[in-house]
N, CA, C and O of each residue as an XYZ file, in Angstrom:
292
protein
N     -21.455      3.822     38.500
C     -21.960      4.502     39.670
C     -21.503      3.756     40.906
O     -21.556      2.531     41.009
N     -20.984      4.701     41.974
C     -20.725      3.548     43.571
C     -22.032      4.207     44.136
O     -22.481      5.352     44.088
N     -22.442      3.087     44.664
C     -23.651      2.620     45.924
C     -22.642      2.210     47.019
O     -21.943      1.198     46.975
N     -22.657      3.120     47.996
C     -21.958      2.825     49.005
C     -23.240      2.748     50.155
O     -24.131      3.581     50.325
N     -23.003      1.386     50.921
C     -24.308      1.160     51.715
C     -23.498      1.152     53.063
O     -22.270      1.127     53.138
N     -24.351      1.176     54.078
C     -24.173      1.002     55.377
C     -24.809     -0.405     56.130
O     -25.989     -0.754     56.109
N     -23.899     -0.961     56.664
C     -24.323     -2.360     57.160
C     -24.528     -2.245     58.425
O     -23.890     -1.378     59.021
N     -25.530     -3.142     59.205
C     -25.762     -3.423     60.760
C     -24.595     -2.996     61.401
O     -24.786     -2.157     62.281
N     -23.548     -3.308     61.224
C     -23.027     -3.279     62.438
C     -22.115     -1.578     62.259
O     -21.517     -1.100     63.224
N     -22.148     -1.127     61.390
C     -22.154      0.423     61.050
C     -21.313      0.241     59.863
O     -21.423      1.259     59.180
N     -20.403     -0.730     59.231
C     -19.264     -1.475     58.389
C     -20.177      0.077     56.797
O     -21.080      0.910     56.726
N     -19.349     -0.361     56.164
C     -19.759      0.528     54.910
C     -19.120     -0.184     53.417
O     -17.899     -0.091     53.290
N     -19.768     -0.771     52.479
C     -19.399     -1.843     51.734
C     -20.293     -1.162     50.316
O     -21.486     -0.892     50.450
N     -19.782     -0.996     49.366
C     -19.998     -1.047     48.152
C     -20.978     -2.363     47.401
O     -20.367     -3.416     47.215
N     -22.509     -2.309     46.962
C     -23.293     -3.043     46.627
C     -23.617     -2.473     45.079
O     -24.509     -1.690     44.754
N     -22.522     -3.168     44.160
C     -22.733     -2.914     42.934
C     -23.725     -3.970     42.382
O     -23.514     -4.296     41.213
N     -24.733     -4.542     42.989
C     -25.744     -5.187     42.486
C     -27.355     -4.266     42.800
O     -27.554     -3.668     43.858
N     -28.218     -4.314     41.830
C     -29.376     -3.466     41.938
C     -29.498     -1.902     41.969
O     -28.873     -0.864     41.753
N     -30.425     -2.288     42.283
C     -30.357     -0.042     42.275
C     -29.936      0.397     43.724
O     -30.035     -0.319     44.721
N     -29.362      1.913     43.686
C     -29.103      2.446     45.316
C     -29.961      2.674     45.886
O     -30.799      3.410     45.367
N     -30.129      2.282     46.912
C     -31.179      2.394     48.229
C     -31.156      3.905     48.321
O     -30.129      4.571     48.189
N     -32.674      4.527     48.616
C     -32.072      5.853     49.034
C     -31.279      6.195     50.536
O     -31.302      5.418     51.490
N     -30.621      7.439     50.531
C     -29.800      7.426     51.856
C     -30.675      8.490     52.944
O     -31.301      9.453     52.501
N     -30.622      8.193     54.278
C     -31.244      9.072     55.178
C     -30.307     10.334     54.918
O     -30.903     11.402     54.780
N     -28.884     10.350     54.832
C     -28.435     11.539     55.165
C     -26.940     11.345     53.621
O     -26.952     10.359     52.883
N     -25.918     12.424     53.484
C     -24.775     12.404     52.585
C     -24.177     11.353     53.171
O     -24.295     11.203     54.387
N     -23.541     10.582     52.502
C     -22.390      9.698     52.945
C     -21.066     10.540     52.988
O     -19.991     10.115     52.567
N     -21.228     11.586     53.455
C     -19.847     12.402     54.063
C     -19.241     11.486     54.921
O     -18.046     11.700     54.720
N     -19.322     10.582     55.770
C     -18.707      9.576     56.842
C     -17.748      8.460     55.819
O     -16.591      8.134     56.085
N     -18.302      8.125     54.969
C     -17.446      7.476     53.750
C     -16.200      8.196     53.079
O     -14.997      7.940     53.125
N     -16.702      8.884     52.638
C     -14.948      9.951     52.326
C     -13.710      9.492     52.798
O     -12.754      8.873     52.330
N     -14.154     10.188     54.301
C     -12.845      9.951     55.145
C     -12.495      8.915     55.932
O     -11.512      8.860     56.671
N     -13.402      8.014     55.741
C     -12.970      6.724     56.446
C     -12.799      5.620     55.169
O     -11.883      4.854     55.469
N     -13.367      5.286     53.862
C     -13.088      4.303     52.881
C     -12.432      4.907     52.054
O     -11.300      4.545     51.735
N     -13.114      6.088     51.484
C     -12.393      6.880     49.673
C     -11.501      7.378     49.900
O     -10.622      7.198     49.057
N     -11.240      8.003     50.727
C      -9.407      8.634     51.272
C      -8.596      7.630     51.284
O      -7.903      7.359     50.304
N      -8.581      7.156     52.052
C      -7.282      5.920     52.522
C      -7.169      5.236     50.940
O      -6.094      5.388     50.359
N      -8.023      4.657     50.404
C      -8.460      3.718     49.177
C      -7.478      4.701     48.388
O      -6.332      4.252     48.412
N      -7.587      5.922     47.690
C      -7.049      6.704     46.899
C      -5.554      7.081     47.209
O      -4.790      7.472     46.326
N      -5.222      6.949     48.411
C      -3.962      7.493     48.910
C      -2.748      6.002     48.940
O      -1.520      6.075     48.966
N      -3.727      4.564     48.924
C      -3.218      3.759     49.002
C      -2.438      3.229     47.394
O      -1.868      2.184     47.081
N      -2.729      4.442     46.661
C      -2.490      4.019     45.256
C      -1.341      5.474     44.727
O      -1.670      6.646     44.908
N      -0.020      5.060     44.081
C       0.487      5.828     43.741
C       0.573      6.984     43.296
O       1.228      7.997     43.541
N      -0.541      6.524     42.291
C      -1.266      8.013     41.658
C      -1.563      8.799     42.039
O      -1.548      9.836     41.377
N      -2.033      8.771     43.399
C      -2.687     10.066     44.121
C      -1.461     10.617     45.263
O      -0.918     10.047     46.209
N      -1.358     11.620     44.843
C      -0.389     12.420     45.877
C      -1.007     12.584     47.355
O      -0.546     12.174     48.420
N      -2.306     13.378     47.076
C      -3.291     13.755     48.444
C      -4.433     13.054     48.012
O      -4.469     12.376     46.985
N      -5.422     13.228     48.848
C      -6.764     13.271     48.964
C      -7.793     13.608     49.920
O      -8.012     12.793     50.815
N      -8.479     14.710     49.872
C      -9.049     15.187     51.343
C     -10.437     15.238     51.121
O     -10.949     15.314     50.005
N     -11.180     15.185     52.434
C     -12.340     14.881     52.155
C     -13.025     16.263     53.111
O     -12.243     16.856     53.853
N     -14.318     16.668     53.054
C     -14.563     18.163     53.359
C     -16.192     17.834     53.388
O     -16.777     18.370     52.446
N     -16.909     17.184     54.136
C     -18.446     17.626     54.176
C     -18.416     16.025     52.916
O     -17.803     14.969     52.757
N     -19.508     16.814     52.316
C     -19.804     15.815     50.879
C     -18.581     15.857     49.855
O     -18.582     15.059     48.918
N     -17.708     16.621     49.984
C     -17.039     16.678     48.918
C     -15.232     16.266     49.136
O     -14.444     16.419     50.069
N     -15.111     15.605     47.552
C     -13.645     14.988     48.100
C     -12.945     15.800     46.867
O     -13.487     16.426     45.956
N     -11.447     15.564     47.163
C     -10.778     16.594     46.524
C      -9.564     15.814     45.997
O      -8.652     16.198     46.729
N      -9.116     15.031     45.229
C      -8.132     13.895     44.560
C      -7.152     14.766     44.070
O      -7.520     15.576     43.219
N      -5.675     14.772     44.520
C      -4.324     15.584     43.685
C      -3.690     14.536     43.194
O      -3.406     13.708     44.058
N      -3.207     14.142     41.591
C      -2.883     13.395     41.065
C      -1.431     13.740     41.066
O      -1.026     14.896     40.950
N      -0.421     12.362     41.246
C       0.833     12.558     40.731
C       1.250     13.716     39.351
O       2.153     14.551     39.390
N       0.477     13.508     38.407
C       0.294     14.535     36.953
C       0.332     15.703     37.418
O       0.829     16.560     36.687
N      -0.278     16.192     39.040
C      -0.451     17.644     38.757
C      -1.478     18.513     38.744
O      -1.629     19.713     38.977
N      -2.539     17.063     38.217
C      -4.137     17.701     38.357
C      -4.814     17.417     39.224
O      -4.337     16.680     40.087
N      -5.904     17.784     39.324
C      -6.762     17.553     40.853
C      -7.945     17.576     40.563
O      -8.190     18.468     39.750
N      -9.018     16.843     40.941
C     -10.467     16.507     40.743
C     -11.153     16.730     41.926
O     -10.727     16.303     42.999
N     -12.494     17.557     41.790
C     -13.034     17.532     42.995
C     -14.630     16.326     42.795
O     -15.088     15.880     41.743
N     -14.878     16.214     43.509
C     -15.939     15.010     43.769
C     -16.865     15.637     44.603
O     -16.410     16.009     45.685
N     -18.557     15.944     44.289
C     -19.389     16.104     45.051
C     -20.553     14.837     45.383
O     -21.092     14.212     44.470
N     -20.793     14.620     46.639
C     -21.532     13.643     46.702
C     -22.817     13.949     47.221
O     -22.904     14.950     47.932
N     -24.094     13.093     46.937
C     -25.283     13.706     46.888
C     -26.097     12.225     47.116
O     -25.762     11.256     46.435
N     -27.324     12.107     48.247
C     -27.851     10.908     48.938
C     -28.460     10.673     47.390
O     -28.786     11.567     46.609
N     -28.515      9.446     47.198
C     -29.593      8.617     46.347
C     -30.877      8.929     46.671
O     -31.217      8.925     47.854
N     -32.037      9.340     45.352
C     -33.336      9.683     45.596
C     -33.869      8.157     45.554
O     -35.063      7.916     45.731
């Protein structure tokens, strides 16, 4: 599971220790500023676009994955 948290100074950092905090709102702001770039920075991925909560991964192969994201209860 990613726990993507939000830090003081607005920074956004992955806390794979403990359980996820719940979130005030979607981490739609993460998409397109960490998980895009991150995915595009890697061969494998041809595209990657991000849309609201949801991200959309086109693989070198051909295939494509969509990703819905949803706040921690």
């Amino acid at each position: 599971m990613l726990d993507f948290q939000a830090g003081a100074n607005g920074e956004v950092f992955q806390d794979p220790t403990g359980a996820p905090a719940p979130a005030a709102r979607p981490a739609a702001d993460v998409l397109p500023t960490v998980v895009v770039p991150a995915l595009l920075a890697r061969p494998a991925y041809r595209a990657a676009t991000a849309d609201g909560d949801t991200l959309t991964a086109h693989l070198a192969t051909g295939r494509h994955y969509i990703l819905a994201l949803t706040p921690a209860d």
